[in-house]
TORKOL-4160 file (C-alpha; in steps of 0.2 Angstrom, whole numbers, padded with zeros to 4 digits, m for minus):
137
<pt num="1" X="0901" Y="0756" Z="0855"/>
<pt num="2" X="0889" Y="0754" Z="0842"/>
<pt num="3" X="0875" Y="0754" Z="0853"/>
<pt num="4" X="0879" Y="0770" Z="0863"/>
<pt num="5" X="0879" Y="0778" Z="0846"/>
<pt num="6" X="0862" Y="0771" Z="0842"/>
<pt num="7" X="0859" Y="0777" Z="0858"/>
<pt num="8" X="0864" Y="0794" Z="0857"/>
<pt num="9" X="0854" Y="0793" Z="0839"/>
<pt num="10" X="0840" Y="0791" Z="0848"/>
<pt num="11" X="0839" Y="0804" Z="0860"/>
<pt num="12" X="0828" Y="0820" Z="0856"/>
<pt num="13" X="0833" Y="0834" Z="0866"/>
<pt num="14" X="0820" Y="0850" Z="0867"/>
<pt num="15" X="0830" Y="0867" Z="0866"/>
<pt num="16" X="0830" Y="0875" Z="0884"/>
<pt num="17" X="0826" Y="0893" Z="0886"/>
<pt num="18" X="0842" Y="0903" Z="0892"/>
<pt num="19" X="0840" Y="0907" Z="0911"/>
<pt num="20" X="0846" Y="0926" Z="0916"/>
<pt num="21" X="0861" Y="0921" Z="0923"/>
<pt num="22" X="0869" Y="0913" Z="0908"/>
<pt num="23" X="0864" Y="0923" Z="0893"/>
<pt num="24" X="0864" Y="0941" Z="0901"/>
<pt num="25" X="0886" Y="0939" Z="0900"/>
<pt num="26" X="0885" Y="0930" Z="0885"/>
<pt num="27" X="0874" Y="0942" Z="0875"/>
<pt num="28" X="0885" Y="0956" Z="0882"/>
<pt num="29" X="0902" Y="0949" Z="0877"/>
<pt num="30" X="0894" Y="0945" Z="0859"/>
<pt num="31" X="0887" Y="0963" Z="0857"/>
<pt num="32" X="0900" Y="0972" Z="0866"/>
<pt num="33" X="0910" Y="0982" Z="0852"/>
<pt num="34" X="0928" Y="0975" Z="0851"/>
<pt num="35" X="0938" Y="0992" Z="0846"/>
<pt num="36" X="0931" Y="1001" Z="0862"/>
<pt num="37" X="0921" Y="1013" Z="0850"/>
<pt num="38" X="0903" Y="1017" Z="0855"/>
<pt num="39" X="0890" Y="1007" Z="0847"/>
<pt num="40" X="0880" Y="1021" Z="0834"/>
<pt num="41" X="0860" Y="1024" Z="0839"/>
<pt num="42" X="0848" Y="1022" Z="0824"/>
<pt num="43" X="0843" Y="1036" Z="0815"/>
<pt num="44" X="0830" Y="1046" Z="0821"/>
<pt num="45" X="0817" Y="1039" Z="0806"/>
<pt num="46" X="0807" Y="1055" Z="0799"/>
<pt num="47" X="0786" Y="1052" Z="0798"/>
<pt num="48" X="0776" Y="1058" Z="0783"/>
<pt num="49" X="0761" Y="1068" Z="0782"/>
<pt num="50" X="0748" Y="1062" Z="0793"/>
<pt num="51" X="0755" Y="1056" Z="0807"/>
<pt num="52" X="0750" Y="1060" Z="0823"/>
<pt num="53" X="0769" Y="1062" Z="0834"/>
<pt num="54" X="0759" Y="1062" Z="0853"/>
<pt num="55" X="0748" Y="1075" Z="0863"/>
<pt num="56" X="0754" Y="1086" Z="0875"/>
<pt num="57" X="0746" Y="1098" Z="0886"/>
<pt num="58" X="0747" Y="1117" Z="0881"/>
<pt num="59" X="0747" Y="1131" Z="0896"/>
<pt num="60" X="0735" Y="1138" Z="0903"/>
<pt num="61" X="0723" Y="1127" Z="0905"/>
<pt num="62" X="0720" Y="1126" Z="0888"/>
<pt num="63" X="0714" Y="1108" Z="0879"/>
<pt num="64" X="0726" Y="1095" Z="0876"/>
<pt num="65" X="0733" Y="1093" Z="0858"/>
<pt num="66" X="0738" Y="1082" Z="0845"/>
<pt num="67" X="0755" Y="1086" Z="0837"/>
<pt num="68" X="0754" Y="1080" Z="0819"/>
<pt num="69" X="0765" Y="1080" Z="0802"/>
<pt num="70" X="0754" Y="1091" Z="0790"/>
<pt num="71" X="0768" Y="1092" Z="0776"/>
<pt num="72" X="0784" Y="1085" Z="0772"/>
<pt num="73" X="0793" Y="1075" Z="0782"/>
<pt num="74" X="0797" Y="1076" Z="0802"/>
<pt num="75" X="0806" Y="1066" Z="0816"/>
<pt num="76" X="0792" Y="1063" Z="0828"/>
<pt num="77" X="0801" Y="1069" Z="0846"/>
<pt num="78" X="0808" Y="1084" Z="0837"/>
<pt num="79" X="0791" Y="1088" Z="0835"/>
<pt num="80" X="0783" Y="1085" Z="0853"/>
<pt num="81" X="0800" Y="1094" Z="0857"/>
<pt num="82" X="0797" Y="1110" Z="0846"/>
<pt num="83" X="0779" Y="1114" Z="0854"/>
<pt num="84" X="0783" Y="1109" Z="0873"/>
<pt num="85" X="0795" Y="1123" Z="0869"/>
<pt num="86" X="0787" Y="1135" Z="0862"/>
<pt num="87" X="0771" Y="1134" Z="0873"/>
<pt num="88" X="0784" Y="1137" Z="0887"/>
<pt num="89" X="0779" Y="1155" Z="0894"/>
<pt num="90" X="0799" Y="1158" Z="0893"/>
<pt num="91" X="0800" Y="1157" Z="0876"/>
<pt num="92" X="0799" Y="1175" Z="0870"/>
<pt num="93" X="0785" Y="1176" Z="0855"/>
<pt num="94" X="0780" Y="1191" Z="0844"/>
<pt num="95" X="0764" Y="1201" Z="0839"/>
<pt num="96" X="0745" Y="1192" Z="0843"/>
<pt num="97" X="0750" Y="1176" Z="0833"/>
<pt num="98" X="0766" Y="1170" Z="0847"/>
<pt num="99" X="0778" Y="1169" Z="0831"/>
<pt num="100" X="0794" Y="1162" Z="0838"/>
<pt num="101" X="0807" Y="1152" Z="0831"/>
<pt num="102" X="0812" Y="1136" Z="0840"/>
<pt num="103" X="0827" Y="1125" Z="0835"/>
<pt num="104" X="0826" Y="1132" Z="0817"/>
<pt num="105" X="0805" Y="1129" Z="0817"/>
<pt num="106" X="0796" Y="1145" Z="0812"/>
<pt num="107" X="0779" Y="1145" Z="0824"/>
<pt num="108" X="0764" Y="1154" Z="0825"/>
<pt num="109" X="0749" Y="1150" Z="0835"/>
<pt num="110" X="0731" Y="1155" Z="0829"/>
<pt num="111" X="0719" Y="1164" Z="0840"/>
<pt num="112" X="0706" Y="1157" Z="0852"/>
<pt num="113" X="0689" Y="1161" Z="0838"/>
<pt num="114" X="0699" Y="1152" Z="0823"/>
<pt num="115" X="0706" Y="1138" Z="0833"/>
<pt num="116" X="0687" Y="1135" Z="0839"/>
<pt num="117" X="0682" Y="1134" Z="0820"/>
<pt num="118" X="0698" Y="1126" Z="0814"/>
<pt num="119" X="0703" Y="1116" Z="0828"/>
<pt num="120" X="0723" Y="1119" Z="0824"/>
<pt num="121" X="0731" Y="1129" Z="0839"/>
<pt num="122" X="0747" Y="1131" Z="0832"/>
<pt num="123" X="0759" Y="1125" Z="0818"/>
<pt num="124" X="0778" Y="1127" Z="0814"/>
<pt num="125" X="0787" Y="1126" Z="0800"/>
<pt num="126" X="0804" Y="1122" Z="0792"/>
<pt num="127" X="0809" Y="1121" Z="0776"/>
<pt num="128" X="0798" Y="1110" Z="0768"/>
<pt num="129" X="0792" Y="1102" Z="0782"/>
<pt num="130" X="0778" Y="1106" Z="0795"/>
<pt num="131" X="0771" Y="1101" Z="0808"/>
<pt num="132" X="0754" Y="1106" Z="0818"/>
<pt num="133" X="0743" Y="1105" Z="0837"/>
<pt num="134" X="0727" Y="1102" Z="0834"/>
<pt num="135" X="0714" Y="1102" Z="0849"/>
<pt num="136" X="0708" Y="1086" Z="0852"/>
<pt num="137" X="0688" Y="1084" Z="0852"/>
């Protein structure tokens, strides 16, 4: 008996990567919520100044954007969000700036001679927050 414990002693077993089959149920019972309650998502996490959200393509032809935080703080999708809907021609917009208010964001866009010198096409703005499209060279 001593020597299949010496034996046993003596063995080094490697750790063996899960197959598929084996740990897709086993990860599923272990992360399966018990009470039958939905698991929460993660909070949406809100970017600062500075950060560029994505690019999307205006209408029109016109050229593609950069949807940026400018000030404050933003969730990133709300942003891309807000400016594919306002640059939808449905959304109704008012006077030679396009103001409109979309999901509570207060947009305007500039006209074609200051975006050329600025590069910003349009910017919204809630609360303290605002977010911008700028023409990308």
């Amino acid at each position: 008996m001593l020597l299949l414990f010496l034996s046993a002693c003596g063995e080094r077993s490697e750790p063996q990567a899960a197959t598929p089959a084996t740990s897709a149920p086993e990860a599923a019972r272990t992360n399966a919520p018990e009470t039958g309650t939905p698991t929460p998502r993660p909070s949406r996490q809100l970017a600062g100044p500075g950060t560029v959200c994505g690019e999307l393509q205006p209408p029109a032809g016109g050229p593609m954007a950069a949807v940026a935080v400018s000030a404050g703080r933003a969730d990133c999708r709300t942003a891309l969000k807000v400016f594919r809907t306002y640059y939808r021609p449905g959304t109704p917009k008012q006077g030679s700036a396009g103001v409109a208010t979309v999901g509570g964001w207060r947009c305007a866009s500039n006209s074609a001679a200051q975006a050329n010198i600025s590069g910003r096409l349009s910017s919204c703005q809630k609360d303290a927050a605002k977010i911008v499209a700028d023409v990308i060279p």
